[in-house]
Structure formats: structure tokens, C-alpha cells
N, C-alpha and C positions, 0 to 999 in steps of 0.2 A: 352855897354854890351860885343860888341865881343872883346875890346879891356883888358878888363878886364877878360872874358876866357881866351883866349891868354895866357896874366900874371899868371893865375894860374895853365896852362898845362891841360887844356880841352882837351878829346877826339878829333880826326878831325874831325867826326861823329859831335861834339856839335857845333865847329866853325863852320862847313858847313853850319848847321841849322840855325843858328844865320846868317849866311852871305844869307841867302834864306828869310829872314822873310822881310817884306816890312819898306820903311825906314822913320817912319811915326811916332811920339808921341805916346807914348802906357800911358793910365791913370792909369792901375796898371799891377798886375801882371799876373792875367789872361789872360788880353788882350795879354801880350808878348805869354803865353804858348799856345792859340789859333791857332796864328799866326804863331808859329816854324814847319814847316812840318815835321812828324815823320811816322812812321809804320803805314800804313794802319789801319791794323788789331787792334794794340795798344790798349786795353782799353776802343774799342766801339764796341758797342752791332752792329750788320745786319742791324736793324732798322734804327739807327743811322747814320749807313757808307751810306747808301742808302739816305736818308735823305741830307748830308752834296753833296753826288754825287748829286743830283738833283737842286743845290742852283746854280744862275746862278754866282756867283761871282768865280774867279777863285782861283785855292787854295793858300792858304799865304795871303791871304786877312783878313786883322783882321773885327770882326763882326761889329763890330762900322762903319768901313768903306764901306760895301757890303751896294746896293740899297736895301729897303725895299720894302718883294714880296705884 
């Protein structure tokens, strides 16, 4: 994937993200966009941010991977 950004003149913003996500099989696409660390704020609700704050796995950790609470 990063290699393929790269080639097509991805923001540094998107390489970064991509070079931050763990380096682990991803089974589709979700799981990659899970995994990309992006803006806090971004597109989740209070609940949510708090929620995801509270999970003990640490962030960039795709779900699949994180222990089961």
C-alpha cells in the first residue's frame, strides 16, 4: 500500500498514515482504514472518541488484533 501511495503522489499526511498503521495482514478494507491514525475529532461522535479512549489496546491497533475485553 505505501508503496503504491508513493507511485501515485500521495499527500505526506497519507504516507505518514500508512507508515504508522501496524504491519500485520489486513482481511479487507475496513480493517486497513481502522488502523490508519487520522484526526481525533474526524467523523466520531463524544461517545465514540471516549469509547475507543477507554479500549486498552493502543492506538493503530487493528480490531481483529486488540484482546477481547
Amino acid at each position: 500500500m505505501l508503496v503504491a501511495a508513493e507511485r501515485a503522489g500521495a499527500p505526506d499526511a497519507v504516507v505518514r498514515s500508512l507508515r504508522a498503521i501496524p504491519p500485520v495482514e489486513y482481511r479487507n478494507r475496513a480493517e486497513v482504514m481502522r488502523s490508519v491514525p487520522g484526526d481525533p475529532g474526524a467523523g466520531r461522535s463524544a461517545s465514540r472518541a471516549a469509547e475507543q479512549a477507554r479500549t486498552r489496546a493502543p492506538s493503530g491497533v487493528a480490531e481483529h488484533m486488540r484482546e477481547p475485553r
